[in-house]
KOLNUTI-805470 format. One record per residue (C-alpha): residue in three letters; x, y, z. Coordinates in Angstrom, 2 decimals. Layout:
! KOLNUTI-805470
+------+---------+---------+---------+
! rest !      c1 !      c2 !      c3 !
+------+---------+---------+---------+
!  ala !       X !       Y !       Z !
...
+------+---------+---------+---------+
! end
This chain:
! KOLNUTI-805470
+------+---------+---------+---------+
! rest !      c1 !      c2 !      c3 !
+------+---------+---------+---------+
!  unk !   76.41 !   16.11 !  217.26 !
!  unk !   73.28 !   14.80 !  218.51 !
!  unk !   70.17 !   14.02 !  216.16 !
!  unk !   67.44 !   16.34 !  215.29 !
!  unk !   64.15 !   15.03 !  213.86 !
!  unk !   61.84 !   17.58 !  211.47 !
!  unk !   58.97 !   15.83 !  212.74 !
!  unk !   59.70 !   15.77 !  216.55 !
!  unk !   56.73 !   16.68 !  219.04 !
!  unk !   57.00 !   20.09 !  220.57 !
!  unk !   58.31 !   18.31 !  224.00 !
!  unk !   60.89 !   16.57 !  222.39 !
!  unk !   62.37 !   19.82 !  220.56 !
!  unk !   62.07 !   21.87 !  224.27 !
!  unk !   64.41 !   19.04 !  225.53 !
!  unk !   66.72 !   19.49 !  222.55 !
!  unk !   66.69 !   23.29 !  222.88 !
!  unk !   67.97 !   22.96 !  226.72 !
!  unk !   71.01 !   20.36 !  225.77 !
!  unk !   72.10 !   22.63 !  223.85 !
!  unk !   72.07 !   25.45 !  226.03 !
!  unk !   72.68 !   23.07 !  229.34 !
!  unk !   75.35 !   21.23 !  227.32 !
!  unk !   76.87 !   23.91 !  224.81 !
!  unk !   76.02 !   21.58 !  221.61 !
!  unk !   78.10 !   22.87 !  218.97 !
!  unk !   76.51 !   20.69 !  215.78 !
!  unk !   73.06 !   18.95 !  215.18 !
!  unk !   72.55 !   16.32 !  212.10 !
!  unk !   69.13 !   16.55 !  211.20 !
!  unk !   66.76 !   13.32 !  209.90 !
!  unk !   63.09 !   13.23 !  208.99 !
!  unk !   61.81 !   11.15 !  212.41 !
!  unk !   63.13 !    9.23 !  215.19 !
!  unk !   61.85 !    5.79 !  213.95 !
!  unk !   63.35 !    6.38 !  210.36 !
!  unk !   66.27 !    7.46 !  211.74 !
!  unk !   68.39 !    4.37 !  211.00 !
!  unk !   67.18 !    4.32 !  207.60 !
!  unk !   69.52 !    5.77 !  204.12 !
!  unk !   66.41 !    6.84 !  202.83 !
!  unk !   63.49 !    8.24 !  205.01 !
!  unk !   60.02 !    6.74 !  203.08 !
!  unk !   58.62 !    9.83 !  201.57 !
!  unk !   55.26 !   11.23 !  202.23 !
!  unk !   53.87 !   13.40 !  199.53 !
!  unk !   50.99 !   14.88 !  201.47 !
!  unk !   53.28 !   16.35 !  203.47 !
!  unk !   54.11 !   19.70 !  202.39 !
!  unk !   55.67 !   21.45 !  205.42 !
!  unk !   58.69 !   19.74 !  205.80 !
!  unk !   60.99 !   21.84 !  204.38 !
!  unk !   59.53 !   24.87 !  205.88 !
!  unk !   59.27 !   22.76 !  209.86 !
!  unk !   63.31 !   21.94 !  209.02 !
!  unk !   63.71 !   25.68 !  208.90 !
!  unk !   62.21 !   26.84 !  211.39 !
!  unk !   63.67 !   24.01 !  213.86 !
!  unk !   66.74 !   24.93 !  212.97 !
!  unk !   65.91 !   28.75 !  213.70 !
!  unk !   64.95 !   27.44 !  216.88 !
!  unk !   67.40 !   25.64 !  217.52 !
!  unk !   70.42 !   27.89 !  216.47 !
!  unk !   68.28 !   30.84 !  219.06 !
!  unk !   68.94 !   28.27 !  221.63 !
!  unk !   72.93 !   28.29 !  221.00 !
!  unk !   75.45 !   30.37 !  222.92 !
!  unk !   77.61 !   29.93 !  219.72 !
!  unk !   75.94 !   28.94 !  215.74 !
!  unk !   75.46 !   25.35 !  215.28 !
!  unk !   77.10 !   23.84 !  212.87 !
!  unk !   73.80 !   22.06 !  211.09 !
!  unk !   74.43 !   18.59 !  208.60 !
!  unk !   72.15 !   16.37 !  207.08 !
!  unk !   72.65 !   13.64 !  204.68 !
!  unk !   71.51 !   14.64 !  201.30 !
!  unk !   73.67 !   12.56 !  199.36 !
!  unk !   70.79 !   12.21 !  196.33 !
!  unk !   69.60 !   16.05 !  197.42 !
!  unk !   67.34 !   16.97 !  200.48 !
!  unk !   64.54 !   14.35 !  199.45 !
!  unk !   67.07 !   11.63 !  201.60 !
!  unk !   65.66 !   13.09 !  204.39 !
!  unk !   62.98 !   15.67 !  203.60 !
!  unk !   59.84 !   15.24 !  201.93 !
!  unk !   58.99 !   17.32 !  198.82 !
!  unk !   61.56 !   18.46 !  198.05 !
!  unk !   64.20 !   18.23 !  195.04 !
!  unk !   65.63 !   14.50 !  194.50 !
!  unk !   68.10 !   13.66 !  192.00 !
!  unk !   69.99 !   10.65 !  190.83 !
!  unk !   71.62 !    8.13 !  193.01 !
!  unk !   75.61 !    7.70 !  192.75 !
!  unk !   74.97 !    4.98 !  190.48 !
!  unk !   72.67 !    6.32 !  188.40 !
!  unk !   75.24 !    9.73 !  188.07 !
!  unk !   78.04 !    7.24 !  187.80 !
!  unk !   76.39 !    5.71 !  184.29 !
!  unk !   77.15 !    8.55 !  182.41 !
!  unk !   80.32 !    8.07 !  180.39 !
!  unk !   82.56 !   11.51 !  180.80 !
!  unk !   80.11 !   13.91 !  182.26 !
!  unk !   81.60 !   15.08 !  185.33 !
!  unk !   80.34 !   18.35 !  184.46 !
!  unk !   76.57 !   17.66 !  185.05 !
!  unk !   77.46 !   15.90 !  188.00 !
!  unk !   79.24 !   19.29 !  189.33 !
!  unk !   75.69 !   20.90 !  188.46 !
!  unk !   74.06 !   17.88 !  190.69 !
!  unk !   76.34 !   19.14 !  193.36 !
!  unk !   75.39 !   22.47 !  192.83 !
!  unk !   71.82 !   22.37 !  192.87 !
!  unk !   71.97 !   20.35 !  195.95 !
!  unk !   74.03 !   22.83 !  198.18 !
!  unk !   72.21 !   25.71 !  196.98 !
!  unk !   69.03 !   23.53 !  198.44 !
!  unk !   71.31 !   23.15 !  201.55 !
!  unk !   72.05 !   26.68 !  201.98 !
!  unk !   68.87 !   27.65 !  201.46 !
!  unk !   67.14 !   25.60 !  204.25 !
!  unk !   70.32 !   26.49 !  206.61 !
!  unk !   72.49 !   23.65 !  206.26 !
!  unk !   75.94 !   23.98 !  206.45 !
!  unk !   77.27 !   20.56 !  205.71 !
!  unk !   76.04 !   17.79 !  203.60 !
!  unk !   77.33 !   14.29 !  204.66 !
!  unk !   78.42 !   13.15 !  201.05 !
!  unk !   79.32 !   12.24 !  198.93 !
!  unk !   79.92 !    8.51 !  199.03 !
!  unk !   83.06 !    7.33 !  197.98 !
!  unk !   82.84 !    3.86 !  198.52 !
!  unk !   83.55 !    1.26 !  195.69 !
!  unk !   80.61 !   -0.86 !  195.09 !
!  unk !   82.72 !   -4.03 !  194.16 !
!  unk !   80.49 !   -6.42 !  196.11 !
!  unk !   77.27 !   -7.08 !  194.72 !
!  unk !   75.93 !   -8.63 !  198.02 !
!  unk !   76.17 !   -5.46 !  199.83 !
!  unk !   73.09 !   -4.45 !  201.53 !
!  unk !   73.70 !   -0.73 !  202.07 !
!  unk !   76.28 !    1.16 !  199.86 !
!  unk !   74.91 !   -0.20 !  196.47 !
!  unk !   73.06 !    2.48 !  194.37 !
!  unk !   74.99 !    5.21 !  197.14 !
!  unk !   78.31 !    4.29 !  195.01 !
!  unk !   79.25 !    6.11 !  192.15 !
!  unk !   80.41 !    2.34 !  190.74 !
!  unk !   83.33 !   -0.24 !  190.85 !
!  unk !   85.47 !    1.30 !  189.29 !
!  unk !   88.26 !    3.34 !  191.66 !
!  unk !   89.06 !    6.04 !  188.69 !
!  unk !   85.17 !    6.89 !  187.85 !
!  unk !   84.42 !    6.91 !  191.67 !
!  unk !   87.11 !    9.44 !  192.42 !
!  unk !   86.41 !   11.57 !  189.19 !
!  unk !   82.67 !   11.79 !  189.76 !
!  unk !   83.16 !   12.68 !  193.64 !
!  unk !   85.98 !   15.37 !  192.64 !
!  unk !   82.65 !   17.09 !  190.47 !
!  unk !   80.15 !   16.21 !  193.18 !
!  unk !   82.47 !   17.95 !  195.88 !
!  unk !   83.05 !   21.27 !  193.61 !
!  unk !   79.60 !   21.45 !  192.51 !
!  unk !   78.94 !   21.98 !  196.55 !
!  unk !   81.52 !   24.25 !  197.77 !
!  unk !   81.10 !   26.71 !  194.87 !
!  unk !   77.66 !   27.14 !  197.08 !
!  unk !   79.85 !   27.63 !  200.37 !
!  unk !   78.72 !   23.82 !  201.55 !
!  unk !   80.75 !   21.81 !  203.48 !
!  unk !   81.34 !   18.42 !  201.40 !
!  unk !   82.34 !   15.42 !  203.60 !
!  unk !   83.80 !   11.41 !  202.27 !
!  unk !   82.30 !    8.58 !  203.53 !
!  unk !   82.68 !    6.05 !  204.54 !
!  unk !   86.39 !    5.55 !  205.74 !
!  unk !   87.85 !    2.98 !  204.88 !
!  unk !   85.54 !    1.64 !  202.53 !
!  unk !   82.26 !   -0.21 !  203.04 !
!  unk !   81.53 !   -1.57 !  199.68 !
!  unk !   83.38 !   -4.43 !  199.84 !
!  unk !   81.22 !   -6.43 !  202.18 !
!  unk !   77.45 !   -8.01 !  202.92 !
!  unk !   76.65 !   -6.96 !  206.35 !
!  unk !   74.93 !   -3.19 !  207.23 !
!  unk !   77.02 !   -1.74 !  209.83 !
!  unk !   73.35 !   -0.48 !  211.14 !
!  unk !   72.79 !   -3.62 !  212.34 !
!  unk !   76.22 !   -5.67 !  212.95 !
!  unk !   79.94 !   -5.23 !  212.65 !
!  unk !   81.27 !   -5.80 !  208.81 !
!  unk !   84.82 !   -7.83 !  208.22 !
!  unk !   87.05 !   -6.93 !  205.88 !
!  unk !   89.84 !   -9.25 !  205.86 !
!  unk !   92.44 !   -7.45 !  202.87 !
!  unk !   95.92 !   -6.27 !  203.49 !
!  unk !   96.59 !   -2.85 !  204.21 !
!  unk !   98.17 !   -2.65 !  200.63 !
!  unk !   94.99 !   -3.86 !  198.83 !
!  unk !   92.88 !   -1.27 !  200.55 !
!  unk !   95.57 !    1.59 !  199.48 !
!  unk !   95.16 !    0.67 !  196.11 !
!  unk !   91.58 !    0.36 !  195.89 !
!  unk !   89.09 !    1.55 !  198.35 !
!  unk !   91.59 !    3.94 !  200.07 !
!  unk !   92.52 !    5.36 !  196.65 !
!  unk !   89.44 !    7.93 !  195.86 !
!  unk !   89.92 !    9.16 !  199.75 !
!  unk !   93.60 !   10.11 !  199.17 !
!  unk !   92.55 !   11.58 !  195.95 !
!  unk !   90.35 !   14.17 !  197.60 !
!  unk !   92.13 !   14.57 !  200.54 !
!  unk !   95.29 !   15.78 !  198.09 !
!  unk !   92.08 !   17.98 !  196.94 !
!  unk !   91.56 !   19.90 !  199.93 !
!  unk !   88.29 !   17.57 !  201.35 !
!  unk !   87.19 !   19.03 !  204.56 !
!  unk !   85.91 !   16.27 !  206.21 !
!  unk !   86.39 !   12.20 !  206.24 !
!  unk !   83.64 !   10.33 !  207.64 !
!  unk !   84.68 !    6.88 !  209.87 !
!  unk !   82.83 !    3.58 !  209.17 !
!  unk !   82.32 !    0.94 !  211.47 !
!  unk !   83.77 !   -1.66 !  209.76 !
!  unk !   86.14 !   -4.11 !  211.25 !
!  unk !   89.48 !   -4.23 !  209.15 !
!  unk !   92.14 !   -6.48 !  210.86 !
!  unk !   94.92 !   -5.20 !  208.75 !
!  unk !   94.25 !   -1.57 !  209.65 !
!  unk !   93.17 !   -2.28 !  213.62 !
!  unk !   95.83 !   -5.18 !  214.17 !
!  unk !   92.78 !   -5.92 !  216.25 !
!  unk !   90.30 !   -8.86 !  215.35 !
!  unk !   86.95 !   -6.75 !  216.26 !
!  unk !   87.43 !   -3.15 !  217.25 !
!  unk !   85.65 !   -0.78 !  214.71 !
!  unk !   87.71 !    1.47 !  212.44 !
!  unk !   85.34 !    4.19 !  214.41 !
!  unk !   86.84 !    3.49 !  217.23 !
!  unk !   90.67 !    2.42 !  216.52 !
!  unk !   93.49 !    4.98 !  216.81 !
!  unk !   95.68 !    3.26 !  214.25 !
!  unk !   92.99 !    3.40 !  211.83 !
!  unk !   92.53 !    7.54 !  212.31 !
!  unk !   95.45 !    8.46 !  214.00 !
!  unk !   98.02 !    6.46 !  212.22 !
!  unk !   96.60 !    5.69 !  208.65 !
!  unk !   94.21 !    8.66 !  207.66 !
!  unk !   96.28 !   11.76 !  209.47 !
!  unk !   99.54 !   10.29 !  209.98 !
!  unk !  100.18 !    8.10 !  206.15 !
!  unk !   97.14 !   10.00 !  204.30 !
!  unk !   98.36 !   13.51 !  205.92 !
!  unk !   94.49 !   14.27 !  206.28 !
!  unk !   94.58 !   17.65 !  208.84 !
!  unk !   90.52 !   18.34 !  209.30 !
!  unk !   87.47 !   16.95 !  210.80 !
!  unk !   86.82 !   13.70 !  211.25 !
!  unk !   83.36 !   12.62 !  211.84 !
!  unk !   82.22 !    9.43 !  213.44 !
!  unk !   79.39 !    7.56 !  211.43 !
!  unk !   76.28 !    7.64 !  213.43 !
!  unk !   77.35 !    6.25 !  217.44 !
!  unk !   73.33 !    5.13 !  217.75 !
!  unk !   74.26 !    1.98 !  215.16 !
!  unk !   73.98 !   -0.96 !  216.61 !
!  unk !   77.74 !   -2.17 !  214.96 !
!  unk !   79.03 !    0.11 !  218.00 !
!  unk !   76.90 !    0.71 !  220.41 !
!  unk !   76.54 !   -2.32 !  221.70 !
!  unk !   79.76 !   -2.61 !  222.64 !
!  unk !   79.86 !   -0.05 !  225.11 !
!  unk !   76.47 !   -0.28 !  227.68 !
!  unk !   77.85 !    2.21 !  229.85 !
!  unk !   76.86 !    6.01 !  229.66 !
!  unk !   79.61 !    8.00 !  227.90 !
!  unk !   81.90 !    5.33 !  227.88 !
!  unk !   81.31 !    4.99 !  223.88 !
!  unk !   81.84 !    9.36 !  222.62 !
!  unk !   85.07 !    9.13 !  225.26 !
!  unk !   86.38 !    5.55 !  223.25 !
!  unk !   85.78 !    7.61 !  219.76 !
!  unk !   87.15 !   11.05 !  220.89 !
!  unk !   90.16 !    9.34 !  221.99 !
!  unk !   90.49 !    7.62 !  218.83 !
!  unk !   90.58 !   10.50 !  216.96 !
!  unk !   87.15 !   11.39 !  215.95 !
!  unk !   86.79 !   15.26 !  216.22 !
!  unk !   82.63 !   15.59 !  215.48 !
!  unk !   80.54 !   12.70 !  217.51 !
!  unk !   77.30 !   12.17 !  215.05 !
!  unk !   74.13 !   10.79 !  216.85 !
!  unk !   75.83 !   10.74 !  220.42 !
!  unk !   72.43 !    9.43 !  222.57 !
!  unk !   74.45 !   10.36 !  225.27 !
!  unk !   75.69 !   13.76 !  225.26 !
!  unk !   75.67 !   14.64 !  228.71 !
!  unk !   77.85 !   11.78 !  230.43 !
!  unk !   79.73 !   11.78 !  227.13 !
!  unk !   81.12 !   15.30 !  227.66 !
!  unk !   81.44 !   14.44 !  231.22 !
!  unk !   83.65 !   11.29 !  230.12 !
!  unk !   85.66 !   13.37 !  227.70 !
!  unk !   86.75 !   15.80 !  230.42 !
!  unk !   87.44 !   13.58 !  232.69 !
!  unk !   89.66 !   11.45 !  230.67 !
!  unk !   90.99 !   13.86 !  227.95 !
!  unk !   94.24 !   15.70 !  227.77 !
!  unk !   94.08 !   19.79 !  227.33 !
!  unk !   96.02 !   19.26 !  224.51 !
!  unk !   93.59 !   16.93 !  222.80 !
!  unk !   90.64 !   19.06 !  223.12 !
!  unk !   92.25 !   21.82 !  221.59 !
!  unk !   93.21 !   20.31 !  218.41 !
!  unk !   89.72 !   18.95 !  217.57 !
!  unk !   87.82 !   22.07 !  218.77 !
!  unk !   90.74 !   24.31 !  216.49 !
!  unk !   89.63 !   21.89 !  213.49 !
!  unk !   85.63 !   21.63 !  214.28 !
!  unk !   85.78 !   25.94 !  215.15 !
!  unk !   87.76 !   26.50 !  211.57 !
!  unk !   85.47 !   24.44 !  209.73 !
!  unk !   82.62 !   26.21 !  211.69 !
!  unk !   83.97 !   29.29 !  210.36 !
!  unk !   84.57 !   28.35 !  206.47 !
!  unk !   80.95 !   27.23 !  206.42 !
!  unk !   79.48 !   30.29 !  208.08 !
!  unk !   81.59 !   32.94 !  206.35 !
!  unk !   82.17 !   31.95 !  203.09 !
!  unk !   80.57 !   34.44 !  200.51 !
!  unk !   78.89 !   33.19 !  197.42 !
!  unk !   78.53 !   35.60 !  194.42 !
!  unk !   74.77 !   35.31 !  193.39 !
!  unk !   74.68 !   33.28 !  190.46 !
!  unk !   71.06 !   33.08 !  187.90 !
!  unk !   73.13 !   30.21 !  186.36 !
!  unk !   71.06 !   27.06 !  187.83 !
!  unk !   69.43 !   23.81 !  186.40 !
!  unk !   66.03 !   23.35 !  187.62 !
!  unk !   65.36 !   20.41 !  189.38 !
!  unk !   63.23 !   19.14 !  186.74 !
!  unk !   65.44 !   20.52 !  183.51 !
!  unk !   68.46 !   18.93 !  185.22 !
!  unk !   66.83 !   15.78 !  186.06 !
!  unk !   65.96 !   15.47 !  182.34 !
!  unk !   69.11 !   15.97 !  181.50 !
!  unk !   70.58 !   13.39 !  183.45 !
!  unk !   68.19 !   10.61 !  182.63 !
!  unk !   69.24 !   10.97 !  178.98 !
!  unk !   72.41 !   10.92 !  179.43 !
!  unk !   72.66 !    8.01 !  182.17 !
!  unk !   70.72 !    5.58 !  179.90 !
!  unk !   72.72 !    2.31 !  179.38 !
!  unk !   72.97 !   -0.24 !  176.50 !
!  unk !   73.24 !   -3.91 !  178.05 !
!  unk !   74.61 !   -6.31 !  175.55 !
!  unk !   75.27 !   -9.61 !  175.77 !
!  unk !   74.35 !  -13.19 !  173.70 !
!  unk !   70.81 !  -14.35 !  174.04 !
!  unk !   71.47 !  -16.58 !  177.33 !
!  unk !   72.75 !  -13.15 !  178.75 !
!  unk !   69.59 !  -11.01 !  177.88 !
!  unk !   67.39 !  -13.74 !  178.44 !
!  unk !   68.77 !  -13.96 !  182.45 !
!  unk !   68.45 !  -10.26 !  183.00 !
!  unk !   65.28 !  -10.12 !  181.19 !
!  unk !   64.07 !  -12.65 !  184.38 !
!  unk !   65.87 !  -10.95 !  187.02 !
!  unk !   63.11 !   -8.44 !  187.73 !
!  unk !   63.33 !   -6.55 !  184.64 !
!  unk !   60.15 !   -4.94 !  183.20 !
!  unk !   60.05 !   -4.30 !  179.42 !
!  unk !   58.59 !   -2.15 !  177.04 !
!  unk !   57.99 !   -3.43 !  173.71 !
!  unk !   59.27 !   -0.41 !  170.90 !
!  unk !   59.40 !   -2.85 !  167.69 !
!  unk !   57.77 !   -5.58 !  165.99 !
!  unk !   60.45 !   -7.28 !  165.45 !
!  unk !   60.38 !  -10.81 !  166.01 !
!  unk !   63.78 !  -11.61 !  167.55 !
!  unk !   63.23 !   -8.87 !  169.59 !
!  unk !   64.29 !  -11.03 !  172.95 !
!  unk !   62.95 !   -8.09 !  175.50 !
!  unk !   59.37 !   -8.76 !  174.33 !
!  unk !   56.76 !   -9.23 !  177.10 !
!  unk !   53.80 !  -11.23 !  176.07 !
+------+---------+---------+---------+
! end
């Protein structure tokens, strides 16, 4: 699954358009431009209104170019806005995750979102984040979690996931087995997690069972270095066949796609300088979908060199049947939909949160970059900005 960028130059989309019909692509994950491309949220540009309309007809183009329909992803975990410019942004996970027992307007934040999907001609949306966010010193899961809490993470997702596939979208967990717990960004080095196997099972591995026992369709792999899962000091859970093999399909009985997080970050792919040598290490791991593989050609040409018959068959069977539940699943036209805006209304009442706490307690988060409003004249009123 190579990257596709909306805002690519005209020679750099001919190129794409001949890998996939030199190469027989069979998926493309689409993000905003190649220098943002790294990024979990592309900076927006408001004057440009053509995005959404350029995404379509790229992927027009691009699906022309295809001997067989490309299966077409994007991550639009907080709606297409992650990665396209005007157009409809909701909530982050945390902000969702707030809201005390309304898994229902979550579902509709699902909803909304795939039926944005569908209608620019995605297929699969890479969320929703299931991640715990129980370490507040983590640069890059944060605000993507739903919250600390294992039972409101799982519950929320569960709503996000069914909102999205009652639009026909594919839904997909990341990331496997659980990034919050650590202050490093995989884009940029390797994260340790050093807790037993049985810790993870009962926390971070706990809303991933839940969902797979729900039917998920596809588990996205981290890179994140976890000792007790490897029984290796430094190999990515990307890459490790005891992590996917053993744990996730054999112990978690998960039986469709796996995805590889993006092969591009530098966590991984600096590990392997030569040519192809990285997609055949995570193929042969157990990762059926390679997302961002820079090197497609001499990756293929690794895999088949390398690869058992047997092996390629079971991840195209999984990749072609998930191909076919996103293509040829039939939604029943529905006038029951939130706008953007009403829903977005919605959810800001309902997410607002009382902090409480003795003066010391206000009085620090008050100075931790808090901005107040004054609504009383009260005198004690300890929020007061003069």
């Amino acid at each position: 699954m190579p990257a596709a960028y909306i805002n690519d130059t005209e020679e750099e989309i001919v190129k794409l358009e001949q890998l996939i019909k030199d190469q027989n692509i069979g998926a493309l994950c689409f993000f905003k431009s190649r220098t943002s491309a790294a990024a979990n949220n592309d900076a927006q540009n408001k004057s440009d209104t053509l995005s959404l309309n350029r995404l379509k007809s790229l992927i027009k183009r691009y699906q022309k170019a295809a001997k067989y329909p490309l299966l077409i992803a994007i991550d639009a975990e907080w709606g297409l806005a992650m990665r396209v410019d005007n157009t409809p942004q909701y909530p982050y996970a945390i902000t969702l995750g707030a809201m005390q027992n309304k898994d229902s307007l979550i579902y509709e934040v699902g909803k909304n979102i795939a039926k944005d999907c569908k209608d620019a001609g995605v297929h699969w949306n890479l969320a929703p984040v299931v991640d715990i966010n129980n370490n507040p010193k983590n640069p890059v899961i944060g605000y993507r979690s739903f919250g600390e809490n294992k039972e409101l993470v799982t519950k929320n997702a569960i709503a996000f996931v069914n909102g999205m596939q009652s639009q026909g979208i594919i839904s997909c967990l990341k990331h496997f087995p659980g990034h919050g717990d650590t202050a490093t960004d995989s884009h940029i080095g390797l994260p340790v997690i050093n807790k037993s196997k049985e810790a993870l099972l009962a926390n971070e591995l706990y809303p991933f069972q839940q969902l797979i026992n729900n039917g998920i369709e596809s588990v996205m792999i981290g890179h994140l270095a976890v000792p007790s899962l490897t029984e290796e000091k430094n190999t990515p859970t990307t890459l490790s066949k005891k992590t996917i093999k053993g744990l996730l399909r054999g112990e978690m009985n998960f039986n469709n796609v796996v995805i590889s997080d993006a092969l591009n970050m530098r966590s991984v792919s600096k590990l392997y300088p030569t040519k192809g040598e990285l997609e055949w290490i995570a193929f042969d791991a157990g990762n059926d979908v390679l997302c961002f593989a820079e090197n497609t050609k001499e990756g293929i040409a690794t895999i088949l060199k390398n690869a058992t018959e047997q092996q390629i068959e079971e991840s195209f069977k999984r990749v072609w049947q998930l191909k076919e539940k996103a293509m040829n699943t039939v939604v029943s036209p529905s006038k029951e939909y939130y706008t953007s805006k009403s829903l977005n209304t919605k959810l800001a009442a309902e997410s607002l949160t009382a902090v409480k706490g003795d003066t010391n307690t206000i009085t620090n988060f008050k100075s931790d970059g808090f901005a107040g409003i004054e609504i009383t004249s009260n005198k004690e009123n300890l929020f007061l900005i003069r």
